[in-house]
C-alpha positions as CSV (number, residue, x, y, z in Angstrom):
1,X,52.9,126.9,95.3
2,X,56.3,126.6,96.3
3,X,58.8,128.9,95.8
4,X,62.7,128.0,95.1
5,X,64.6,129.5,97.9
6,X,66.9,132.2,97.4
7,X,70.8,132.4,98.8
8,X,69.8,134.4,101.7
9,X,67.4,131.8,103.0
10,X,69.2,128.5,102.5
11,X,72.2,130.4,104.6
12,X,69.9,131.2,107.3
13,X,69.1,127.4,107.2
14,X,72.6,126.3,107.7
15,X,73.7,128.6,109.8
16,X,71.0,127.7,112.1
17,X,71.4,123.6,111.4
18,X,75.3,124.5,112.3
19,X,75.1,126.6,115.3
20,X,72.5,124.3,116.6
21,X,74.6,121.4,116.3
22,X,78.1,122.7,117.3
23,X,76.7,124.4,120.4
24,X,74.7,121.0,121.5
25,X,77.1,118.2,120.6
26,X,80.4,120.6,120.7
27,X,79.8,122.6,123.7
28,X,77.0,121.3,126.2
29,X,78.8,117.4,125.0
30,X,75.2,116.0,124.2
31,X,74.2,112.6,122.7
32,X,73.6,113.7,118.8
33,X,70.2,112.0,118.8
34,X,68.3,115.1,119.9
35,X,70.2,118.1,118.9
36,X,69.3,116.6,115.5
37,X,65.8,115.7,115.8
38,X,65.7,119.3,117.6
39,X,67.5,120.4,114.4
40,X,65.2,118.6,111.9
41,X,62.3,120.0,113.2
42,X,63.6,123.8,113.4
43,X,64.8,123.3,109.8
44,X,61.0,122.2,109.1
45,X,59.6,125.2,110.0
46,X,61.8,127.8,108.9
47,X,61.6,126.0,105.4
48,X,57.2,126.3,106.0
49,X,57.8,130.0,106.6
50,X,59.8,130.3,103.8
51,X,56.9,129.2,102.0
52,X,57.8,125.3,101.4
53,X,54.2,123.3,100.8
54,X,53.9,120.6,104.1
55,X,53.4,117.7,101.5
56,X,57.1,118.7,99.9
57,X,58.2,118.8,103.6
58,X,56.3,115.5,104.0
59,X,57.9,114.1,100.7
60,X,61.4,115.4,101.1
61,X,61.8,113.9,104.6
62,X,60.4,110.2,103.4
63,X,62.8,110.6,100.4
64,X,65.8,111.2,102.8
65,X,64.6,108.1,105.1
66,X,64.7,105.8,101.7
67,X,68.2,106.4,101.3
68,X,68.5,104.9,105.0
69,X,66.9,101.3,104.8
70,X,70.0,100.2,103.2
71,X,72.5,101.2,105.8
72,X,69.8,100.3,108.5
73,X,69.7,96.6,107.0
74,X,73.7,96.5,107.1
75,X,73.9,97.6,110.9
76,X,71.1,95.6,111.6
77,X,72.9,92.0,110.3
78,X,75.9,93.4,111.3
79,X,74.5,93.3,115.3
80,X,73.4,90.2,114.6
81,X,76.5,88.7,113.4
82,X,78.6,90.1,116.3
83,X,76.4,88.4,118.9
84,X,76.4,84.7,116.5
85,X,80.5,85.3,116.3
86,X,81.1,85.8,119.7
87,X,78.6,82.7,120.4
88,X,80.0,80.2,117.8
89,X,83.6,81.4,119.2
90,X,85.1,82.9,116.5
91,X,86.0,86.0,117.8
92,X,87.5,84.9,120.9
93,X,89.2,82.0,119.0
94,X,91.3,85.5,117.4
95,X,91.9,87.1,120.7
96,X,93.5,83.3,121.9
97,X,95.8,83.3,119.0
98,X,96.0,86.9,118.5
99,X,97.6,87.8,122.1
100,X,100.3,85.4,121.3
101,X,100.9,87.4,117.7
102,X,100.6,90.9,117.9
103,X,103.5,93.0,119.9
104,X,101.8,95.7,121.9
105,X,104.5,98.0,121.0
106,X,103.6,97.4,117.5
107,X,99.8,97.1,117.6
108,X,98.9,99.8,116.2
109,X,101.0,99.7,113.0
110,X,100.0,96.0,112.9
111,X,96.1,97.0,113.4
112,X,96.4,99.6,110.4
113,X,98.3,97.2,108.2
114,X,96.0,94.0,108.5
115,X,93.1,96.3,108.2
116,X,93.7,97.5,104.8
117,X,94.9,94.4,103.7
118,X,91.4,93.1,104.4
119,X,89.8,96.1,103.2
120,X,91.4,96.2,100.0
121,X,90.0,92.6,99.6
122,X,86.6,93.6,100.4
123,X,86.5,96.8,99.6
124,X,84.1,97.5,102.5
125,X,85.1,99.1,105.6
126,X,82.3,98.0,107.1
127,X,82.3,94.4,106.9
128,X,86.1,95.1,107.9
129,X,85.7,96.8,110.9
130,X,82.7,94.2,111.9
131,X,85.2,91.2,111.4
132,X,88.6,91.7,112.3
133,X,88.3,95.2,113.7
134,X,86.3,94.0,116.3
135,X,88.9,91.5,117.3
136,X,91.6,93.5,117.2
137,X,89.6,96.0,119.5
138,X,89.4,92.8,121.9
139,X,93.4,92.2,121.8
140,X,93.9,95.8,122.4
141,X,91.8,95.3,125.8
142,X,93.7,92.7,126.5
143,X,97.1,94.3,126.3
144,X,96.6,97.3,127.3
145,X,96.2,99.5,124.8
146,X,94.1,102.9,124.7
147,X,91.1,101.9,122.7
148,X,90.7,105.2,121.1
149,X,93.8,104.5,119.6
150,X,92.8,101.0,118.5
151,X,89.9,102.7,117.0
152,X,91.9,105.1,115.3
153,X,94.3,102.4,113.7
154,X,91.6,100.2,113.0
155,X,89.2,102.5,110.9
156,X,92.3,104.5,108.9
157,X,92.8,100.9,107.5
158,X,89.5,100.0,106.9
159,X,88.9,102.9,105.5
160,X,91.7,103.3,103.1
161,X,90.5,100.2,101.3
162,X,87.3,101.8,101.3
163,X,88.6,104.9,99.2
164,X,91.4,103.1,97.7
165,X,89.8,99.2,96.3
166,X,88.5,98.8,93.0
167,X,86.2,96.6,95.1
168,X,84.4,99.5,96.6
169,X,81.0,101.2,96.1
170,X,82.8,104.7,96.7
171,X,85.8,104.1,94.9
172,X,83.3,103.6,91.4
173,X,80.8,106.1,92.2
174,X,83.1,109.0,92.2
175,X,85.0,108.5,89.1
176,X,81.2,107.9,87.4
177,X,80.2,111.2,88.8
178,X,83.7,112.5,87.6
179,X,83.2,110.7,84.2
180,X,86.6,108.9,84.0
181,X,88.0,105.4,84.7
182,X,88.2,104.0,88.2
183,X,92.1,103.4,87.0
184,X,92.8,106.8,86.4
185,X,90.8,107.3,89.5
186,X,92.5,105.1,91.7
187,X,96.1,106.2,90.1
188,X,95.4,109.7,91.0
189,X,94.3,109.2,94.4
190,X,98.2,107.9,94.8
191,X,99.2,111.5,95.4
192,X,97.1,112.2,98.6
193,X,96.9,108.7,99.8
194,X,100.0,107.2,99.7
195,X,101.5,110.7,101.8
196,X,98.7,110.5,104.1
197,X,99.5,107.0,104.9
198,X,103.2,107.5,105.3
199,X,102.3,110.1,107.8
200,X,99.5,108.2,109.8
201,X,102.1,105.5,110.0
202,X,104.6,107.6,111.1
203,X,102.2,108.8,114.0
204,X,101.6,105.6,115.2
205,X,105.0,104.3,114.8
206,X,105.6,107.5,117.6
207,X,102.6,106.8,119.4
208,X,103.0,106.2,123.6
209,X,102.4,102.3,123.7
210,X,103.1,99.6,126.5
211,X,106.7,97.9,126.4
212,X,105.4,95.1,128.1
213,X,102.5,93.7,129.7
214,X,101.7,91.2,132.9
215,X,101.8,87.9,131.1
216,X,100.0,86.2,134.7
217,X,97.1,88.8,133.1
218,X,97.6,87.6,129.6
219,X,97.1,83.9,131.0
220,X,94.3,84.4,133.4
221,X,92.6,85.8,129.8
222,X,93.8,82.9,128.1
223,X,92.1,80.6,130.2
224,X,89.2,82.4,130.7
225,X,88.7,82.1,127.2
226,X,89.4,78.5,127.2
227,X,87.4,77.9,130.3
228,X,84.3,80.0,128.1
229,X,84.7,78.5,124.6
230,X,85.7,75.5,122.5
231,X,88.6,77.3,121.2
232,X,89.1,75.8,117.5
233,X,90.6,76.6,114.1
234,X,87.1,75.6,112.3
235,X,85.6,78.9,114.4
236,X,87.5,80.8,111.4
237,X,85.4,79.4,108.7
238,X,82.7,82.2,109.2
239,X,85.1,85.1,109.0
240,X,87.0,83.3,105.5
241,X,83.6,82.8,103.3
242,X,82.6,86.2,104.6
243,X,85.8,87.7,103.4
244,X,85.3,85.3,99.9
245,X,81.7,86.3,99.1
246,X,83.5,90.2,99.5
247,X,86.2,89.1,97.0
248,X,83.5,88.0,94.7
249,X,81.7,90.7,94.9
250,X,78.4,89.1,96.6
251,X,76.0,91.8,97.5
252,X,76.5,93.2,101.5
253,X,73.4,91.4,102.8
254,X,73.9,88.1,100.9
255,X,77.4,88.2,102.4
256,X,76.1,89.2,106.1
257,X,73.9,86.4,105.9
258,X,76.4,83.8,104.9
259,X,78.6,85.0,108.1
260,X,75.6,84.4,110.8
261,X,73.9,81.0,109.0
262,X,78.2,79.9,109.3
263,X,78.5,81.4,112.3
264,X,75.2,79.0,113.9
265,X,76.3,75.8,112.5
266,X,79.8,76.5,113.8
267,X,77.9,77.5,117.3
268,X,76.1,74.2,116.8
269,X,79.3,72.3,115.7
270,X,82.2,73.5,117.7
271,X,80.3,75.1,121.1
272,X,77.8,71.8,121.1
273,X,75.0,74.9,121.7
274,X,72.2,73.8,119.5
275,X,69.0,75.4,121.6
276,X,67.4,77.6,118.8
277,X,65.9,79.5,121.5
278,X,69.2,80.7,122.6
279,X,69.9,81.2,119.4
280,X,67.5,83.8,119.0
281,X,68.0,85.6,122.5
282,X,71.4,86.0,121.3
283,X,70.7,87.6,117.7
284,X,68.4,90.0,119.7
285,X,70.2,90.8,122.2
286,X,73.5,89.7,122.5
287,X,75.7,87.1,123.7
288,X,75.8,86.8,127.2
289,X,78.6,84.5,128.9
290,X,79.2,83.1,132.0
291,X,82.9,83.9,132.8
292,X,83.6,85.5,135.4
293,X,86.7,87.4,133.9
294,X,85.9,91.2,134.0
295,X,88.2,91.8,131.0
296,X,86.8,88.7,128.6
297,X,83.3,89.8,129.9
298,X,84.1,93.2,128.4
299,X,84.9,91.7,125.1
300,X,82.3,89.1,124.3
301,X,78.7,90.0,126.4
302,X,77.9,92.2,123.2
303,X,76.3,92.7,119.8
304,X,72.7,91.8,119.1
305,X,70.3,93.6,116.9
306,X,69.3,95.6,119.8
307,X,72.8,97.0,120.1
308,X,72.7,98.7,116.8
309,X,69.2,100.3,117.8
310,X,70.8,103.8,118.9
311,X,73.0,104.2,115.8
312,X,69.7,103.3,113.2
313,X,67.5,106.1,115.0
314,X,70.3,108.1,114.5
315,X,70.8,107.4,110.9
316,X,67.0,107.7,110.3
317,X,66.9,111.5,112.2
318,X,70.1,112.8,110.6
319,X,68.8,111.4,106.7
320,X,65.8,113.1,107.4
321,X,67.2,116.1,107.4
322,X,69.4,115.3,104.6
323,X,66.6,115.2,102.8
324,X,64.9,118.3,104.0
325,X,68.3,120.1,102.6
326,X,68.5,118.1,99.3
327,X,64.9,118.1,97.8
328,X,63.8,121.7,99.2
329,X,66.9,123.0,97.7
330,X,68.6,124.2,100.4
331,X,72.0,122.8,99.2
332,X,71.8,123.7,95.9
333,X,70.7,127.2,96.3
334,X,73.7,127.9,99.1
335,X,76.2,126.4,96.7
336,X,75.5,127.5,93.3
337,X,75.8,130.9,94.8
338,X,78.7,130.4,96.0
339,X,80.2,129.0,93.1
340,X,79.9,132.2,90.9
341,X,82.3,135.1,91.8
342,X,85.2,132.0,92.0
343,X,87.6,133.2,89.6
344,X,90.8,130.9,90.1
345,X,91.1,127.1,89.5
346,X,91.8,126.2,93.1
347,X,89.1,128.5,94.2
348,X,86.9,126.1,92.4
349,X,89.0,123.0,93.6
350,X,88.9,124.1,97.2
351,X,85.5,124.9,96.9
352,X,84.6,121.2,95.7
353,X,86.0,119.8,99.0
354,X,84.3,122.2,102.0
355,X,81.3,121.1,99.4
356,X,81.4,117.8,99.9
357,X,82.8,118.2,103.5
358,X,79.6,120.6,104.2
359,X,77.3,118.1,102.6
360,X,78.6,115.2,105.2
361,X,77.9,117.2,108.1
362,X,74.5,118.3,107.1
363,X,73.6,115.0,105.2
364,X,75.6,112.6,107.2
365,X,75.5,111.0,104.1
366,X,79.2,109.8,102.2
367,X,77.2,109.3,99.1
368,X,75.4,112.4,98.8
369,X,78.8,114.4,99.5
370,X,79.9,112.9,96.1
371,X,76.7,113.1,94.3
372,X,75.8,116.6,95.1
373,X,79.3,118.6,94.7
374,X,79.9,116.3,91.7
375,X,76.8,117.0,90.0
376,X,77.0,121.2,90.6
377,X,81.5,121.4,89.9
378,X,81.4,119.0,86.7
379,X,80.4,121.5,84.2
380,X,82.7,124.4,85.9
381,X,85.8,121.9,85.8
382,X,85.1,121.5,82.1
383,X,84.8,125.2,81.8
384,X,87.9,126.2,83.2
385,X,90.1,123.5,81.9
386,X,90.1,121.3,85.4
387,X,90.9,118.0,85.1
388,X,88.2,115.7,85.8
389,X,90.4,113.3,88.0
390,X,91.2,116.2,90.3
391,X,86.9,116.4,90.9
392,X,86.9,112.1,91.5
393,X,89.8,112.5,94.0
394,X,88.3,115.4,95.9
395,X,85.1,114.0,96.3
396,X,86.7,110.9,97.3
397,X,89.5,112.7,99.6
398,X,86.3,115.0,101.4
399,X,83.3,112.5,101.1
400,X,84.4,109.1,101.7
401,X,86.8,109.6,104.4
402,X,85.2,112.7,106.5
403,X,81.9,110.9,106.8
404,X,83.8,108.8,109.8
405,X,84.6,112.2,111.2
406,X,80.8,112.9,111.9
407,X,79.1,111.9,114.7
408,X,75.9,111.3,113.0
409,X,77.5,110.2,109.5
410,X,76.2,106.7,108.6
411,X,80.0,105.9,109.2
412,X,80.5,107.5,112.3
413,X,77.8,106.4,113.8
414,X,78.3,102.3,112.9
415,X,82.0,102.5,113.6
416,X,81.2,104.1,116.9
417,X,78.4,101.8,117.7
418,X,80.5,98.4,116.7
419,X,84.0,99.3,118.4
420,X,82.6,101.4,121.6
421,X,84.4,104.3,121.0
422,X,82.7,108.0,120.3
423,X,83.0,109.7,117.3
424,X,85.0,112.3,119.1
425,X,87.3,110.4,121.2
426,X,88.6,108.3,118.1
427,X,88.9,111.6,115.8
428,X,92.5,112.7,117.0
429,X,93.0,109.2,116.0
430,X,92.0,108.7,112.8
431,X,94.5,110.4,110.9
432,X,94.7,109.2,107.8
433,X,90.8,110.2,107.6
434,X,91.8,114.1,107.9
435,X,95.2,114.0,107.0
436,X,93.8,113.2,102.9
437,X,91.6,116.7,102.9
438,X,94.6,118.3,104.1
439,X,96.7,117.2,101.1
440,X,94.3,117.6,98.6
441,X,93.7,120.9,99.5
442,X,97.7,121.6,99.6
443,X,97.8,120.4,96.0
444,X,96.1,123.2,94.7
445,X,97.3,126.0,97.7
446,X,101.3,125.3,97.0
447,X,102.4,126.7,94.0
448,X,105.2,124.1,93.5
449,X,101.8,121.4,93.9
450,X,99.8,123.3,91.7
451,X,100.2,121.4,88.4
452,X,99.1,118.3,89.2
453,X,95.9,119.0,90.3
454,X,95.0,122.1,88.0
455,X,96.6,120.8,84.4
């Protein structure tokens, strides 16, 4: 019969998941894929010596994987629809009209601005970085810019419409776990957003960019891309009813599906390619072109369902141990003991966020890190006289946007795998991602702050 593990033995856990982890990825710079499976399997067994039945081992690890078909289905149409977008022309129809538009002094403002306008409309950071972020990661090549700090701009302004959209999954769940409005959620979140932007702005304003670049190189690309694709307006029709079926709130896959069965009959229509045998080489494993340009070549031979192959193991190996933590009670047990000697309100509000932020890196799940922290503060919030909105926004402020932060986070690893840059080279980046913690937790540490976050 299983027994519910005590304090001590769930902090053995994660002190071994963490060390694990941090010395493997951190310090001898592996892939995450096996320093997780490595971990998974350690936290196994100390959770059978600890007396944990194998059949709730068993069940706890196929729970975990359940909450990863859905994300596995998204990265899987999202491959897809890379490879039909850059086959159909839509993406390098952007970069044509793009290069002309976007100052590379200014790209990474420009970048973060046009990505939250789109993932306010959406309210997916997904589909936004899979549309337009990929694009812009293609201008950014093409004039020169670093593309971690494409990366970076790209996924603060995705992301902020993913926190900040009435649109989004996140930006409902929390205030549900909370118990208030979204509005008085969203309003809330004003406080740490709106400074964390001014600042990320700020950075990038600051930011090391080219003056100039080599036009001959800008039209050498140009007619690469001419030479390689029908460019045409109508190659933006895919992107638009993508974007709409967001605004309408259509369902993810529905919407995915709309962008690739658009994205064929522009291929069909505007590229004259009509072999459905090409077709499906390319949804498999990506579009392949003929130019010769070493920079374009960069930019379009990609996406395919194949491509998103290294980021679902990973999902499927870091959820497992999710779930290994969450229904053996490994999370529960570490935190509810750690809740009890708190004795000041921002104890409890600080605790809330390295809750949530703890739960990421162990789950690499976003919506756990609300769930979980939600479920075990709510009742202490009411206790001490904690406003409710101050639990949405922290869970918001330390689940939604750390997840990104995390290698193996369901984020980290799809923004990774669609713009090419590692977790850890676009981090430094990404600052409006850290920067909101920071100021949430500086609400309740500043005494000047303190009221409106604890009254």
């Amino acid at each position: 019969m299983d027994r519910q593990l005590s304090f001590s033995k769930s902090m053995t856990l994660i002190i071994f998941i963490l060390a694990l982890l941090f010395v493997s990825i951190f310090l001898l710079k592996a892939e995450p894929h096996i320093p997780l499976l490595f971990t998974t399997v350690g936290a196994a067994v100390l959770l059978r010596i600890f007396g944990v039945s194998w059949e709730k081992l068993e069940s706890a690890i196929i729970q975990g994987i359940q909450t990863a078909i859905m994300p596995i289905l998204i990265l899987s149409l999202i491959g897809i629809l890379i490879a039909v977008w850059m086959m159909s022309g839509t993406v390098p129809t952007i970069l044509f009209y793009g290069m002309d538009y976007v100052k590379p002094h200014f790209f990474a403002v420009s970048a973060l601005y046009i990505t939250i306008i789109v993932s306010m409309f959406t309210g997916s950071s997904f589909t936004t970085v899979s549309t337009v972020g990929v694009a812009l990661m293609g201008i950014a090549l093409t004039t020169g810019i670093t593309p971690t700090i494409a990366a970076g701009a790209v996924i603060c302004g995705a992301c902020f419409g993913d926190k900040m959209s009435p649109l989004s999954d996140t930006t409902n769940f929390a205030p549900a776990v909370a118990g208030i409005s979204i509005f008085t959620h969203i309003r809330n979140m004003l406080f740490t957003t709106l400074p964390a932007l001014i600042l990320t702005t700020v950075f990038f304003l600051f930011l090391p960019m080219p003056a100039a670049i080599d036009l001959s190189s800008i039209q050498a690309i140009k007619f690469a891309l001419q030479d390689g694709f029908h460019i045409h307006w109508l190659t933006l029709l895919s992107p638009i009813a993508v974007i709409v079926c967001s605004v309408k709130r259509v369902p993810i896959l529905p919407t995915l599906v709309v962008g690739i069965v658009s994205g064929l009959l522009i291929t069909a229509l505007i590229q004259q390619q009509t072999s459905v045998s090409f077709w499906f080489s390319v949804m498999q494993s990506g579009y392949v072109s003929s130019i010769t340009n070493e920079t374009v070549a960069s930019i379009v031979n990609r996406g395919g369902l194949q491509s998103m192959m290294g980021s679902v193991s990973l999902i499927l190996i870091a959820l497992s141990l999710g779930g290994l933590l969450q229904y053996c009670g490994v999370i529960e047990a570490f935190f509810r003991k750690l809740i009890q000697p708190l004795k000041r309100k921002s104890n409890i509000v600080l605790m809330t966020g390295a809750s949530s932020i703890a739960v990421n890196g162990m789950t690499g799940e976003q919506y756990l890190s609300i769930l979980l922290p939600g479920q075990m503060f709510k009742d202490e919030y009411t206790r001490r006289g904690i406003p409710a909105r101050t639990l949405s926004r922290t869970l918001e402020d330390c689940g939604t946007l750390v997840n990104p932060l995390i290698p193996w986070g369901v984020s980290g690893a799809f923004f990774a795998a669609t713009l090419g840059v590692p977790v850890i080279e676009y981090v430094p980046y990404a600052t409006f991602l850290w920067l909101s913690p920071m100021i949430t937790f500086a609400y309740v540490l500043i005494p000047k702050l303190q009221k409106q976050s604890l009254e």
